[in-house]
C-alpha positions as CSV (number, residue, x, y, z in Angstrom):
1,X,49.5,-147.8,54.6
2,X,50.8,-145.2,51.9
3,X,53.2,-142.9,53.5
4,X,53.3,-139.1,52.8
5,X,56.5,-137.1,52.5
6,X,56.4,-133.4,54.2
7,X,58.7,-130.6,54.8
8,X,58.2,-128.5,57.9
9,X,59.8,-125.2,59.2
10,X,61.6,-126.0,62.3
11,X,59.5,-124.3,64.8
12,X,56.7,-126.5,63.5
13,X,59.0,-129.4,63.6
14,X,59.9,-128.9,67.3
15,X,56.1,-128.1,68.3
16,X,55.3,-131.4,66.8
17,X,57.8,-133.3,69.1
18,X,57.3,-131.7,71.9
19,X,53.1,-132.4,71.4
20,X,54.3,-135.9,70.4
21,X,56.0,-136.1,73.8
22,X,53.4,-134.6,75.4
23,X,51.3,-137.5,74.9
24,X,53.9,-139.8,75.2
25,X,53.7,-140.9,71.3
26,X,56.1,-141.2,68.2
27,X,56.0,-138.6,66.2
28,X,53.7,-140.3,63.0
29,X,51.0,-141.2,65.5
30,X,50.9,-138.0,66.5
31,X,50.7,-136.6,62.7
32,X,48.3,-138.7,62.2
33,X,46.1,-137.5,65.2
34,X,46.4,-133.9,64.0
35,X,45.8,-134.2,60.4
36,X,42.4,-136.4,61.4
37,X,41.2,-134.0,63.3
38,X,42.4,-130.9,61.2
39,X,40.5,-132.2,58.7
40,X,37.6,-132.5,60.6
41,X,38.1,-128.9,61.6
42,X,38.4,-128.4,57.9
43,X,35.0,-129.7,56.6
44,X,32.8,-128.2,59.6
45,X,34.3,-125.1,58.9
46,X,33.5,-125.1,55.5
47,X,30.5,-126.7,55.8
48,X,29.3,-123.9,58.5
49,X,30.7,-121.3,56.4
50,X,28.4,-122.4,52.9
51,X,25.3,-123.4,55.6
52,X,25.0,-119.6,56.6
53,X,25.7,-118.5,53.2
54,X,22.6,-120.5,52.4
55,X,24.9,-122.0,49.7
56,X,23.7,-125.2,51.0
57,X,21.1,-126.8,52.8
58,X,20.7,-128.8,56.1
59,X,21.7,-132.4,54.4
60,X,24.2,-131.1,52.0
61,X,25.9,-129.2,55.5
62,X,26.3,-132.2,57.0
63,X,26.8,-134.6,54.6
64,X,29.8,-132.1,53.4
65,X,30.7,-132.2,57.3
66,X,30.9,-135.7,57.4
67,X,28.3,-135.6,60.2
68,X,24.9,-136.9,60.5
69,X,22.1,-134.8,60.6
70,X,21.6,-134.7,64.3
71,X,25.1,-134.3,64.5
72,X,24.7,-131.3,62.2
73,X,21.9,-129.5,64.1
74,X,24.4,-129.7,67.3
75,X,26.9,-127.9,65.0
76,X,24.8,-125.9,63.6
């Protein structure tokens, strides 16, 4: 697995450990967890955001979503 070099202000630093603590996890695992599911966030959000713009349609939504198209009429 490559490995990714980041540099963090402390306050995110220390929300970060205490998060990894919270669910009783080392501290990658938990990076790994947010950034997954941050960039999730990411592509629904911007695939939401260019659907109401009517910048794209249905299919391209979800397939920038990363969702199926069921999936994408939930969203949606």
């Amino acid at each position: 697995m490559p490995s990714v070099s980041v540099r963090l202000p402390t306050d995110e630093k220390e929300e970060l450990d205490a998060v990894a603590e919270l669910l009783e996890e080392d501290r990658s695992t938990t990076i790994r967890k947010a950034l997954r599911d941050g960039l999730h966030d990411l592509r629904v959000r911007t695939a939401v955001e260019a659907y109401q713009s009517g910048d794209v349609a249905l299919i391209e939504a979800a397939r920038v979503a990363n969702v199926t198209v069921a999936e994408w009429l939930e969203i949606a």
